[in-house]
C-alpha positions in Angstrom: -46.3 -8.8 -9.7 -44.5 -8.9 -12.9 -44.5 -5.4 -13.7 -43.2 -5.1 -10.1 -40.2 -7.5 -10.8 -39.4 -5.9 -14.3 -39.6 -2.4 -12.4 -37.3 -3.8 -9.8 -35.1 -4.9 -12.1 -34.8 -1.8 -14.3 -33.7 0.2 -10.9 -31.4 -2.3 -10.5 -30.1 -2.1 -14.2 -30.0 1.8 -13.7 -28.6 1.6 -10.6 -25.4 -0.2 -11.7 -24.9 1.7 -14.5 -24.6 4.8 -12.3 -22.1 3.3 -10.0 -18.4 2.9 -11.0 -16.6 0.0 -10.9 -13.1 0.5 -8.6 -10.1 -2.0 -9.4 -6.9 -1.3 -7.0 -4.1 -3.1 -7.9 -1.7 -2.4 -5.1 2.5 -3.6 -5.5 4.6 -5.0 -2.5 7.6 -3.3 -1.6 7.7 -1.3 -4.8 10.2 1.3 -5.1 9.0 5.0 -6.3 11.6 4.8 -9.1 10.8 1.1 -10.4 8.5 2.2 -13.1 9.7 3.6 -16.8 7.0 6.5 -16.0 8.5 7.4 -12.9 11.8 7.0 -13.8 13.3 3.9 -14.3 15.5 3.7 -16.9 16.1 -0.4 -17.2 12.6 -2.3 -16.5 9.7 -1.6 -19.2 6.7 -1.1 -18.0 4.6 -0.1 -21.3 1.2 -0.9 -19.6 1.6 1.1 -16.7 2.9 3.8 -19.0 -0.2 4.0 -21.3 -2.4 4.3 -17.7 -0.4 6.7 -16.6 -0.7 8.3 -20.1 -4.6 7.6 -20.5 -4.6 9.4 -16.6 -3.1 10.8 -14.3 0.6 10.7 -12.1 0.5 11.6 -8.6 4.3 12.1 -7.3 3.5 13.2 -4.0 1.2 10.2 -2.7 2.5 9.0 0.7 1.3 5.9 2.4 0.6 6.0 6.3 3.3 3.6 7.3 6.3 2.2 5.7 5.3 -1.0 6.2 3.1 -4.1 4.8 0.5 -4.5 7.9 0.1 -0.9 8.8 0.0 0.7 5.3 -2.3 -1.8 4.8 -4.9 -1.4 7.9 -4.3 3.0 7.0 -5.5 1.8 3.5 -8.5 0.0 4.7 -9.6 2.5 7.6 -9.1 5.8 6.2 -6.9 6.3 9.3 -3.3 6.3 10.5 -2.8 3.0 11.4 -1.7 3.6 15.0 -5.0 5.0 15.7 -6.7 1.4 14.7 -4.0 -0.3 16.8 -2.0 -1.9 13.9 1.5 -1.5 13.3 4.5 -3.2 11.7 3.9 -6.9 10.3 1.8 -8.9 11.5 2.8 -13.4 11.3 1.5 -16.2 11.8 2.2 -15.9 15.8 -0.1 -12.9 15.6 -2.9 -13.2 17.9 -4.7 -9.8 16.7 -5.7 -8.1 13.5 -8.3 -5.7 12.0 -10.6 -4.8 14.5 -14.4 -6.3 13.3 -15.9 -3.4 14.3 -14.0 -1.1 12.0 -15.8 -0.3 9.1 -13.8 -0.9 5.9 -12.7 -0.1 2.8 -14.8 -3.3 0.7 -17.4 -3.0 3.3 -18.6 0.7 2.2 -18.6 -1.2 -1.4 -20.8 -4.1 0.0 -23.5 -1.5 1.6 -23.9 0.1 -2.4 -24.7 -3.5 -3.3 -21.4 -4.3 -5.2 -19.3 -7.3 -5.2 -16.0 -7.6 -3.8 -12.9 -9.6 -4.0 -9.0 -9.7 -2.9 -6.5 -11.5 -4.7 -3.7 -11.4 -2.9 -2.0 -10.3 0.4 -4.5 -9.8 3.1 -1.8 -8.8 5.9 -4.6 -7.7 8.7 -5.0 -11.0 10.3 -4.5 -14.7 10.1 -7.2 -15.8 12.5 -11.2 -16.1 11.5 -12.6 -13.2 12.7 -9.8 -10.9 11.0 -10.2 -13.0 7.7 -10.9 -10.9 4.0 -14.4 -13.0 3.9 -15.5 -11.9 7.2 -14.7 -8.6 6.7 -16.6 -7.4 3.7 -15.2 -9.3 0.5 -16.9 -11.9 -1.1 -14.2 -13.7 -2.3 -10.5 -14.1 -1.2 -7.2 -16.2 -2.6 -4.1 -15.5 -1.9 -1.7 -15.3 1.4 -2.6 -14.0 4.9 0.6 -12.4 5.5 4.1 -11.6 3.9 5.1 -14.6 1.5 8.6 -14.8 3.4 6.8 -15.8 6.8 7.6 -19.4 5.5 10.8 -22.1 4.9 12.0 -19.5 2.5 12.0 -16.7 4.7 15.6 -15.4 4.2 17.3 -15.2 7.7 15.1 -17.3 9.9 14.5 -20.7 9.9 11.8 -23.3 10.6 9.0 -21.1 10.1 5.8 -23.2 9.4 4.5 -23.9 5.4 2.9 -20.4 3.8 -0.4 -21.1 3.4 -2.3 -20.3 0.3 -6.1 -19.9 0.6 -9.4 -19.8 -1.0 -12.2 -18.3 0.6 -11.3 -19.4 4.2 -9.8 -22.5 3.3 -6.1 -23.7 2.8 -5.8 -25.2 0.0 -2.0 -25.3 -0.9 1.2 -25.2 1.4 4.8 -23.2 0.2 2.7 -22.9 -3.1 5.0 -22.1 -6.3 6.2 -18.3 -5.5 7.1 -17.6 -9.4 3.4 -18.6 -10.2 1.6 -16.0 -8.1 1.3 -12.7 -10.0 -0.1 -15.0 -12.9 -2.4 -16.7 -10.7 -3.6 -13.6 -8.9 -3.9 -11.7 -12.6 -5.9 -15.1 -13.8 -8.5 -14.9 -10.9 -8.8 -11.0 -11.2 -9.6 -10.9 -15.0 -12.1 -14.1 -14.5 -13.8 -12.1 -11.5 -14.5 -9.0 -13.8 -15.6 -11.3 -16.4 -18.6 -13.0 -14.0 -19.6 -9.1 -12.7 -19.5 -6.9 -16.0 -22.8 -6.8 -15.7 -23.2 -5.2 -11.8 -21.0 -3.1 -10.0 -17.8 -4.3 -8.5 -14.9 -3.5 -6.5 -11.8 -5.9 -7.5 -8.3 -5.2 -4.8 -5.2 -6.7 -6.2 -2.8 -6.6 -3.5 -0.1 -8.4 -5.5 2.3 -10.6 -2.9 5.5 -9.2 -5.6 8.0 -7.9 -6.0 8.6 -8.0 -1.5 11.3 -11.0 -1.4 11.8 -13.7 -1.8 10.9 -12.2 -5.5 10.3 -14.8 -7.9 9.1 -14.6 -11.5 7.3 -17.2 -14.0 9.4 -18.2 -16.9 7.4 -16.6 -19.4 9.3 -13.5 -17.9 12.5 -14.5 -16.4 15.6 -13.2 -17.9 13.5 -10.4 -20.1 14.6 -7.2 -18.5 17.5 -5.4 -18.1 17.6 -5.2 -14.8 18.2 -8.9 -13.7 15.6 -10.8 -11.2 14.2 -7.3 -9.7 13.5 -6.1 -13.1 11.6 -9.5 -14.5 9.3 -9.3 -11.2 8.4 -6.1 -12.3 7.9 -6.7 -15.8 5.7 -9.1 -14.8 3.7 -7.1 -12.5 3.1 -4.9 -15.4 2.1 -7.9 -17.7 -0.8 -8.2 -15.2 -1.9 -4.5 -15.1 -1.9 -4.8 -19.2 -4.2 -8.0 -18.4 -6.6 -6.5 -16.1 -6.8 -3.4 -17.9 -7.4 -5.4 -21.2 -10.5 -6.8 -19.6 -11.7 -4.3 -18.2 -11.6 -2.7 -21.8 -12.6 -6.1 -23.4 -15.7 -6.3 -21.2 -17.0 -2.1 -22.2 -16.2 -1.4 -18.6 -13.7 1.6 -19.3 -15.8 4.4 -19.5 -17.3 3.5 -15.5 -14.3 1.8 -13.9 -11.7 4.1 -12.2 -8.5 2.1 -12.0 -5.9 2.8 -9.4 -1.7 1.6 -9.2 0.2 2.1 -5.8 2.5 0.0 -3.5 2.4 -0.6 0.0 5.3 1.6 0.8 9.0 1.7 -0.4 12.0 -0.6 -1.1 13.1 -3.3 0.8 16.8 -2.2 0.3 18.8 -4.3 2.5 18.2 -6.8 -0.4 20.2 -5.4 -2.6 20.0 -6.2 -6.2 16.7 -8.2 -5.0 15.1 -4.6 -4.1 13.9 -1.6 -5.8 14.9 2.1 -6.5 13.4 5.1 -4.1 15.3 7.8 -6.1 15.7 10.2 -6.0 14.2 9.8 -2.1 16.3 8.9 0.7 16.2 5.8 2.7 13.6 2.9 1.9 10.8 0.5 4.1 11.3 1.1 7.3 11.9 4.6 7.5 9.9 8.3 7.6 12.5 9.5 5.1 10.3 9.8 1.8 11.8 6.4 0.2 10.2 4.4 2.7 6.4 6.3 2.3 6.2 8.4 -0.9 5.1 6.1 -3.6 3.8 6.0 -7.1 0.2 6.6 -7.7 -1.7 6.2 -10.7 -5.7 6.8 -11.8 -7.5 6.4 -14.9 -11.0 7.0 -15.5 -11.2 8.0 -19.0 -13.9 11.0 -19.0 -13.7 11.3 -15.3 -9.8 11.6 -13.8 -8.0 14.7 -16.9 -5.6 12.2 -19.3 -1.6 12.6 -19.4 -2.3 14.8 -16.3 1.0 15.1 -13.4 0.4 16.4 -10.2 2.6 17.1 -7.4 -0.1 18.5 -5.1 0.4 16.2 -1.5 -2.1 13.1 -1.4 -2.3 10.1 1.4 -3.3 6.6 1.2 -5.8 7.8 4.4 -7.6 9.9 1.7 -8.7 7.0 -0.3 -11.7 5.7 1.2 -13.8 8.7 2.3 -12.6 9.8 -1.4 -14.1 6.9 -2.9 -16.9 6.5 -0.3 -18.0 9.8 -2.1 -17.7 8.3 -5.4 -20.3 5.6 -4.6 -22.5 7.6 -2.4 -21.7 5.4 0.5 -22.3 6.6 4.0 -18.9 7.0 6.2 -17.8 5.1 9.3 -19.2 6.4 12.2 -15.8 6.1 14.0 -13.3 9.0 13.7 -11.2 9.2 10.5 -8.1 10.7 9.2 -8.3 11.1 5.8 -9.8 13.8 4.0 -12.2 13.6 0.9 -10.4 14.4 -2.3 -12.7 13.1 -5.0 -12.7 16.5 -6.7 -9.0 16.8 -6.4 -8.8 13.0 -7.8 -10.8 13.0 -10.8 -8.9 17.0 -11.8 -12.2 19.1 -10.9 -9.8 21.2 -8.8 -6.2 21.3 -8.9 -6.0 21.5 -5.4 -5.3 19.0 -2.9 -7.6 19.1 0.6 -4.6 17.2 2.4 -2.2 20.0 3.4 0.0 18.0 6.8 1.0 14.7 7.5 1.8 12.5 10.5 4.8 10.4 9.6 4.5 7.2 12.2 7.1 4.2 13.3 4.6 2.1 15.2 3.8 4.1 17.4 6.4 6.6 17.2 6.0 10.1 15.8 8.6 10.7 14.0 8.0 13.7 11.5 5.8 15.7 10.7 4.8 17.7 7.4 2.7 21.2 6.3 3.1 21.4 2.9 7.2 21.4 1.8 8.0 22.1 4.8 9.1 18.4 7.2 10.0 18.2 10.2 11.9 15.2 12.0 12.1 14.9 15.3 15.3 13.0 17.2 14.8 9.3 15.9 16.6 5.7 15.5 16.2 4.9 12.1 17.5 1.9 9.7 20.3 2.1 6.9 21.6 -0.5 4.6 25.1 -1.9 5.8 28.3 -1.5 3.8 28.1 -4.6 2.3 25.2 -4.9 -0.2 22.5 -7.3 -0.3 22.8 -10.6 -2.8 20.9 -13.7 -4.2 17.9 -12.8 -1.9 20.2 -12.4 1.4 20.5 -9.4 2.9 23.4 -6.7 3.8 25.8 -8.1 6.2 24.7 -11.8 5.3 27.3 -13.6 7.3 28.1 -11.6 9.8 24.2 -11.5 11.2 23.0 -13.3 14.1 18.9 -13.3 13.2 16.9 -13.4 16.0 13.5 -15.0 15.8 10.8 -13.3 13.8 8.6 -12.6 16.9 11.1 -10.1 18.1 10.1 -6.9 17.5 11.6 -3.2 17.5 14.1 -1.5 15.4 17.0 -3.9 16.6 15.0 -7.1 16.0 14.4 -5.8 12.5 18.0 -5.0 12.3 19.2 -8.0 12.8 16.3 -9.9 11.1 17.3 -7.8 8.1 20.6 -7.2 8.1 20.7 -3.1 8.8 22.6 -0.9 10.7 20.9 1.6 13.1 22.0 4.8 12.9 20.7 8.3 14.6 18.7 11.4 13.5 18.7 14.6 15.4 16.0 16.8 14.8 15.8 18.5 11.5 13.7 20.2 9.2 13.8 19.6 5.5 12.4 21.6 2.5 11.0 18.9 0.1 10.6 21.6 -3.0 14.4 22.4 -2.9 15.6 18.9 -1.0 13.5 15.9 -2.1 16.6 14.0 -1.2 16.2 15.3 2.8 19.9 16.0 2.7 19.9 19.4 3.8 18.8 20.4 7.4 17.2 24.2 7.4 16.5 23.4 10.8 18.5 27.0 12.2 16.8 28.9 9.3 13.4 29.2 9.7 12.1 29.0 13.7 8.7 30.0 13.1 7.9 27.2 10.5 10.0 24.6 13.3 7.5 26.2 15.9 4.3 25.8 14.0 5.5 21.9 12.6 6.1 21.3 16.7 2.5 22.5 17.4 0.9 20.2 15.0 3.1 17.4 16.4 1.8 18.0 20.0 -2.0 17.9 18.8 -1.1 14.8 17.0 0.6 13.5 20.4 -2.6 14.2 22.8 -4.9 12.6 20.0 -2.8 9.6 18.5 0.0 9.4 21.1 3.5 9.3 20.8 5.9 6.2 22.0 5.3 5.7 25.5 2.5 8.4 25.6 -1.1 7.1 25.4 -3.3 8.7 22.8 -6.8 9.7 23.3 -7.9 8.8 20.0 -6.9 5.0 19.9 -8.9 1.9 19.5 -7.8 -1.4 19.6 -6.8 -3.6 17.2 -9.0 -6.4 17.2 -7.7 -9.3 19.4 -9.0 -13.0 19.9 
């Protein structure tokens, strides 16, 4: 019996040392151009920097929606997130969320025997079923949804207190916003501490820099780019924190560390919102700004050092990507994303992901193969004249907010103080045309022609607007 037990625990010893760690530390309405390594010229960001330097930049990463809930449920499915019935943002009226019959993202992670944790914004579900802890992490604290569903939300009022949990209890109501990315980096860096020793899969969805921003005073005033820039000094602070443990603990050489956001600027917000450059529009939107976003990995040994890729990679790719990593069977259920582990860790310098669906809800409203994009005829939202300040939005003062149930394009309008203006269908080149200022649409028919058959397959499978797709399940609902 005792050689049996010190066998037993040998495999286990062996087994863990096989199996990489995976920490994802995952921004809130980051803007592509927010960090020094991808441009920004007046926040540091030195931590971020050195893992970008110590790995590799992806600058063609696009998340499935431009939006908290449904970039989100894309992240944790491997799928658009139209097909699992999730779109926009879901509140604390929300009777529905992540579907307990999907199989998810810490889930896979569970079945290798690793531990899990969140610390941070959930955004699938406020109810019990949808909860983090019933849905394969072991440990949760942080917010169910956005941290402006509350008394500070900027344009509504008398929104119930934003409750803070642990586990699947509330333990704090309207909790200090300018303590969270410390809080969230504290319980991050003590959960790698208590699992150096086993495999582990640590998601930091951090609740900054989406407004109201708010920064600790450790930070406040030290960048050059006023509130915005401390938030995101901060931010960085806390990679530097988790990445120092990580180092501190010998757990470099077998942890693959990955840096996105949820999707783009909030830029109605003004000075209280990031940079998308040099992409055009921001959240909200199937322009680039709202869905392209910064993506960093390091694995040093494993993903190629001071590497820059601009081969086309989606947030849908992740899990059968990292599924692959950790040997872990994948859902049974249909996916989207495409495994592109070998492209990931530089064994080929090809990406597998060669279109892309670009979803409102459950709108199609572009489509991609390679540079080529095509738009089709679209509402879409753009900042009003008169910039965002202090945390209000454009046009503050001449909005009449409706209630934050109200949904559409005109609710968010007018939530959010933007205008609605109109697309016609066009086709952009994004090698020559990043910016999607320059419609080729008359100039090459044949590409227009293929782009429009890939959107009709997409229709019949995912559906389009009023049209039902085949391929959908439900959201899950109570």
């Amino acid at each position: 019996m005792i050689r049996f037990a010190l066998l037993f625990t040998l495999a286990l010893s062996l087994r863990a040392a096989e199996q990489p760690n995976v920490v994802f530390i995952f921004a809130d309405d980051l803007g592509y151009a927010d960090l020094a390594c991808f441009g920004a010229k007046d926040i540091a960001t030195p931590n971020l920097d050195r893992l970008a330097e110590e790995g590799t930049r992806f600058t063609n990463f696009l998340v499935a929606q431009a939006v908290c809930t449904a970039s989100r449920a894309a992240l944790m499915t491997g799928c658009y997130s139209n097909r699992v019935g999730l779109a926009g943002a879901l509140n604390h009226t929300s009777k529905i969320g992540i579907n307990p019959s999907e199989t998810i993202l810490p889930e896979l992670f569970k079945s290798r025997g690793y531990a899990t944790a969140i610390f941070g914004k959930w955004h699938l579900g406020d109810q019990s079923p949808f909860l983090p802890t019933r849905n394969g992490f072991d440990e949760f604290f942080g917010l169910p949804y956005s941290n402006d569903n509350g008394p500070l939300h900027p344009t509504i009022k008398g929104i119930p207190a934003l409750p803070l949990y642990d586990g699947e209890k509330i333990v704090e109501r309207d909790p200090d916003q300018a303590q969270f990315t410390r809080r969230l980096t504290e319980r991050a860096v003590g959960f790698i501490e208590r699992n150096k020793k086993r495999p582990f899969f640590l998601y930091v969805p951090h609740i900054m820099p989406h407004v109201p921003i708010a920064v600790s005073e450790k930070f406040r005033g030290k960048s050059k780019h006023g509130l915005y820039g401390d938030v995101v000094q901060e931010l960085d602070w806390s990679v530097g924190e988790i990445v120092a443990a990580i180092d501190r603990c010998e757990l470099s050489d077998k942890t693959l560390i990955l840096f996105t956001s949820d999707n783009g600027p909030f830029l109605s917000y003004g000075e209280h919102a990031g940079s998308a450059a040099p992409f055009r529009e921001g959240k909200l939107t199937t322009f680039e700004g709202g869905v392209r976003m910064p993506l960093i990995a390091r694995w040093p040994g494993h993903v190629p050092t001071g590497r820059t890729t601009d081969e086309l990679l989606a947030s849908i790719d992740l899990l059968p990507s990292l599924a692959s990593l950790i040997g872990a069977p994948l859902p049974k259920t249909k996916l989207d994303g495409v495994d592109a582990l070998p492209f990931l860790l530089g064994d080929t310098a090809v990406s597998p992901r060669e279109t892309f669906l670009y979803y409102s809800g459950d709108e199609l409203q572009a489509v991609r193969r390679g540079q080529w994009k095509l738009h089709f005829p679209h509402d879409y939202l753009t900042t009003a004249a008169e910039p965002g300040r202090d945390g209000k939005p454009s046009n503050w003062g001449k909005m009449q907010p409706k209630s934050i149930e109200e949904s559409g394009i005109r609710g968010i309008a007018s939530r959010h103080g933007y205008r609605v203006e109109r697309l016609d269908k066009t086709l952009f080149d994004l090698a020559a045309d990043p910016g999607e200022t320059k419609n080729v649409v008359a100039d090459h028919t044949d590409i227009v022609a293929d782009l429009e058959a890939l959107a009709e397959s997409a229709r019949a499978d995912l559906g389009d607007a009023q049209r039902p797709g085949l391929g959908v399940r439900p959201a899950g609902k109570l």
